[in-house]
C-alpha positions as CSV (number, residue, x, y, z in Angstrom):
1,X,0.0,0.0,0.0
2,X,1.6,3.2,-0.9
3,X,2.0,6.4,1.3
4,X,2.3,10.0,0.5
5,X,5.7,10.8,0.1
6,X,5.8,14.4,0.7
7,X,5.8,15.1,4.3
8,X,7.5,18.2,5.0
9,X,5.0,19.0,7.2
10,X,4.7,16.8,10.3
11,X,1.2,15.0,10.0
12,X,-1.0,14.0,12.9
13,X,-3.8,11.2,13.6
14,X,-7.0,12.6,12.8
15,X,-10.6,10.9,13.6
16,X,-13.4,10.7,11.4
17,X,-17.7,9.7,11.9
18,X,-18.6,7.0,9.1
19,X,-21.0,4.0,8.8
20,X,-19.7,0.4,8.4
21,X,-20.8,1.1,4.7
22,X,-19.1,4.5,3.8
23,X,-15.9,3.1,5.8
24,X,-16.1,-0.3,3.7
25,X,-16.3,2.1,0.3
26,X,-13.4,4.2,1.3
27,X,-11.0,1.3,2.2
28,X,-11.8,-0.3,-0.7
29,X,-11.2,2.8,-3.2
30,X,-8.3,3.4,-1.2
31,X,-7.1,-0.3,-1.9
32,X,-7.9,0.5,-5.6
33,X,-5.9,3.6,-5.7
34,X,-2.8,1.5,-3.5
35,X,-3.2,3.9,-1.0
36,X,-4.1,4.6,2.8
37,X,-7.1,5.6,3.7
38,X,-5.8,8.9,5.3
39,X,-3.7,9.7,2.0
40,X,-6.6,8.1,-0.3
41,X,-8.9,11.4,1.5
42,X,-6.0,13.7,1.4
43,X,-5.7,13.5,-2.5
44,X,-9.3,13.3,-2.8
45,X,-10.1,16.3,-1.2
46,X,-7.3,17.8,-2.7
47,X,-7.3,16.9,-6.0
48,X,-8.7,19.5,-8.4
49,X,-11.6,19.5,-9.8
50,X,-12.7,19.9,-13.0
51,X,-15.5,22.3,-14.2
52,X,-18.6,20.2,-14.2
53,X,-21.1,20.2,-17.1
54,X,-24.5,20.6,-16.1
55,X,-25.5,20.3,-19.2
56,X,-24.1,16.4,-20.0
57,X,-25.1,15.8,-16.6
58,X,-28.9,17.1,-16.9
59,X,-29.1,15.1,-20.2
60,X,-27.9,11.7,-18.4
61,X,-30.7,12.4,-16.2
62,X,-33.5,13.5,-18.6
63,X,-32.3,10.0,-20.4
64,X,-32.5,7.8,-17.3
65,X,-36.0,9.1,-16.2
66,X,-36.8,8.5,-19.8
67,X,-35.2,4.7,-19.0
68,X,-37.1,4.1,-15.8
69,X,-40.3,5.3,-17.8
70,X,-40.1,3.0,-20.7
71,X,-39.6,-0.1,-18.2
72,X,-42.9,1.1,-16.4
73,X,-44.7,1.0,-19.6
74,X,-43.3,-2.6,-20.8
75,X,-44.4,-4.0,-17.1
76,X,-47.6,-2.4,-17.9
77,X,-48.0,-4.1,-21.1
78,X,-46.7,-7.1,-19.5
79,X,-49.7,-9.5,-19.2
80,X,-49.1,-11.4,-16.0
81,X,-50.9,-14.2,-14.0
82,X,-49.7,-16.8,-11.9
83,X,-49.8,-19.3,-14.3
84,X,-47.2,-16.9,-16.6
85,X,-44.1,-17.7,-15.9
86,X,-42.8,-15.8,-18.8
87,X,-43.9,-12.5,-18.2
88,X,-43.1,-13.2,-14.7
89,X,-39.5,-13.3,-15.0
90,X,-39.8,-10.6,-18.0
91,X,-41.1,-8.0,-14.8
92,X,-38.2,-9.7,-12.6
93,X,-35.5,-8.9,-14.9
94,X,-37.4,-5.0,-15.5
95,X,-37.0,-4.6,-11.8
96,X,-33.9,-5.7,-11.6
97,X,-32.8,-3.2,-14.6
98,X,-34.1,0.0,-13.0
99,X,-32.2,-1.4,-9.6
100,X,-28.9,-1.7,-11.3
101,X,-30.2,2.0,-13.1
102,X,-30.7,3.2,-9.5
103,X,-27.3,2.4,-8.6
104,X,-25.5,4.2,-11.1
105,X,-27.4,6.9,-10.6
106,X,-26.3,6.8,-7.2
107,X,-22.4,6.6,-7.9
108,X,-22.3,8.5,-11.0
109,X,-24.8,11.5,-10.0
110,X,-24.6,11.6,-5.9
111,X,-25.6,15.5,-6.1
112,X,-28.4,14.2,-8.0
113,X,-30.0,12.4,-5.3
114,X,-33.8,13.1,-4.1
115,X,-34.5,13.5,-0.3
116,X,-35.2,9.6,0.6
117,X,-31.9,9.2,-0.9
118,X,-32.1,7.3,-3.9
């Protein structure tokens, strides 16, 4: 695991509040990056940014509410008993698209969140 290298300045231990989740997320992009965890959030915070398009990023979401709108309809158009095993696992497999859309969402656009937090 690699350290920062540049330490002119004496460093010290520092605390920080997470959930067993967040912390699991950190050390493992930390891991990715080959990095501690303290100098994985140094450089992250650090790091500078780039200017962010708003517009690339309002289209991405224009395009994945248009997504989760199309799967509605097909479930919708989806005949479905209980004898239909077909349709069944068509629904299944829908549901399990807009999850996995959900999730991007989530990682890709975190500002983009709504108030329950998904």
């Amino acid at each position: 695991m690699g350290y920062r290298k540049n330490r002119e300045t004496p460093t010290k231990p520092r605390r920080i509040h997470a959930t067993d989740l967040e912390w699991s997320k950190i050390k493992h992009k930390a891991e990715t990056a080959e990095l501690s965890v303290s100098a994985y959030m140094v450089s992250r915070v650090l790091a500078p940014k780039g200017p962010v398009d708003d517009r690339s990023q309002f289209r991405t979401v224009q395009l994945l509410t248009s997504i989760h709108a199309l799967l509605v309809e097909i479930a919708d158009h989806t005949a479905c008993d209980e004898n239909d095993l077909i349709s069944a696992r068509v629904i299944l497999r829908l549901q399990t698209i807009s999850e996995r859309l959900d999730e991007f969402s989530i990682e890709t656009l975190p500002h983009c969140q709504n108030e329950t937090g998904g």
